[in-house]
N, C-alpha and C positions, 0 to 999 in steps of 0.2 A: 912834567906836572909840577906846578908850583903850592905847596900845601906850606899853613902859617908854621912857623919854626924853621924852615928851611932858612939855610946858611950864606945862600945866594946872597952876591952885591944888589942884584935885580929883585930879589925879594918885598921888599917893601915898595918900588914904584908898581910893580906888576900885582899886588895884591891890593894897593891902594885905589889902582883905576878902576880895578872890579868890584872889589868889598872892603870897603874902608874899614869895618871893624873887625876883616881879617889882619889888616894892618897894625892895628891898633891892638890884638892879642898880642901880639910879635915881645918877645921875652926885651926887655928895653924900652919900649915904645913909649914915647912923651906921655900918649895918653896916661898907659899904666906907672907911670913913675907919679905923674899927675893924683891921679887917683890915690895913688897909695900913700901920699907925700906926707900926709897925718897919723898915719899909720894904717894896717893893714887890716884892722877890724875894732871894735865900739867896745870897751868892757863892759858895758850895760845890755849886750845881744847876744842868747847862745846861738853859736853858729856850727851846722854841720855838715860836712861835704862827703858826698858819696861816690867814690872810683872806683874804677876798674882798671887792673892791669891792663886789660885786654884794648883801653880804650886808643884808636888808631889817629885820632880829632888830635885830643891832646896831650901834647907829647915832650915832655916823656910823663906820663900819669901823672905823676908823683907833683908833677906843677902846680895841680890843682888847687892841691892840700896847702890850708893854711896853718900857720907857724902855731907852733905848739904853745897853749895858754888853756889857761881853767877853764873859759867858754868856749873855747873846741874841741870838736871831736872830728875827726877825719879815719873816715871808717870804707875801707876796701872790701867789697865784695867778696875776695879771694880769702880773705880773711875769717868770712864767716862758711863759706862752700870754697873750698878750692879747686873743687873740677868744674864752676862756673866759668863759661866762656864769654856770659856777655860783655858786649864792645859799646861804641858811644852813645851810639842812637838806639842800643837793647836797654840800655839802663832803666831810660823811660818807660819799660813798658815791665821792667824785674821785679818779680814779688818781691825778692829778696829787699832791692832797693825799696820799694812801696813800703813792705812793712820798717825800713829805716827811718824812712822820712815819715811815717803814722807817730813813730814811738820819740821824735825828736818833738812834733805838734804836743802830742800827750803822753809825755814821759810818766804822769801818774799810770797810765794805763798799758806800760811798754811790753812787747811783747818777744819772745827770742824768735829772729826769724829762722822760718826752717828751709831746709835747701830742695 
């Protein structure tokens, strides 16, 4: 099985015939150098990203998370419940998460989420 991160020489032609924008996550990729070339986030945008250890997509987690600055916050699940097991595609559906991303839209109204 070929999953994006893989180390394989064959990694990028084999992810590219199928899903190009599996290619294009690949830790390197012209795209993401491209993208990032001006830097990696707008000081005029808070931005907040929400992981899970658990998550098996992207790997290693921790990729996710953008470089530490005043308009980020980079907040792990595991962090707020640590016997949370959700993985990539639980994220989407985690109160926990949900009530992250409520309290990021309306921080006047933020709420501690509970586990």
């Amino acid at each position: 099985m070929v999953l994006p991160g893989g180390r394989s020489a064959k990694t990028p032609r084999l992810l590219g015939a199928n899903c190009k924008a599996c290619s294009q996550q690949l830790i390197g990729s012209d795209f993401l150098r491209d993208l990032n070339a001006a830097g990696e986030t707008d000081p005029d945008i808070t931005y907040t990203v929400i992981t899970t250890r658990c998550d098996e997509v992207v790997t290693p987690y921790t990729s996710a998370c953008l470089d530490a600055a005043p308009n980020v916050t980079n907040a792990k699940l595991q962090d707020l419940c640590p016997a949370d097991l959700t993985d990539h595609v639980g994220i989407s559906y985690n109160a926990v998460a949900t009530r992250l991303v409520l309290n990021a839209l309306d921080p006047a109204h933020a709420q501690r989420p509970t586990c």
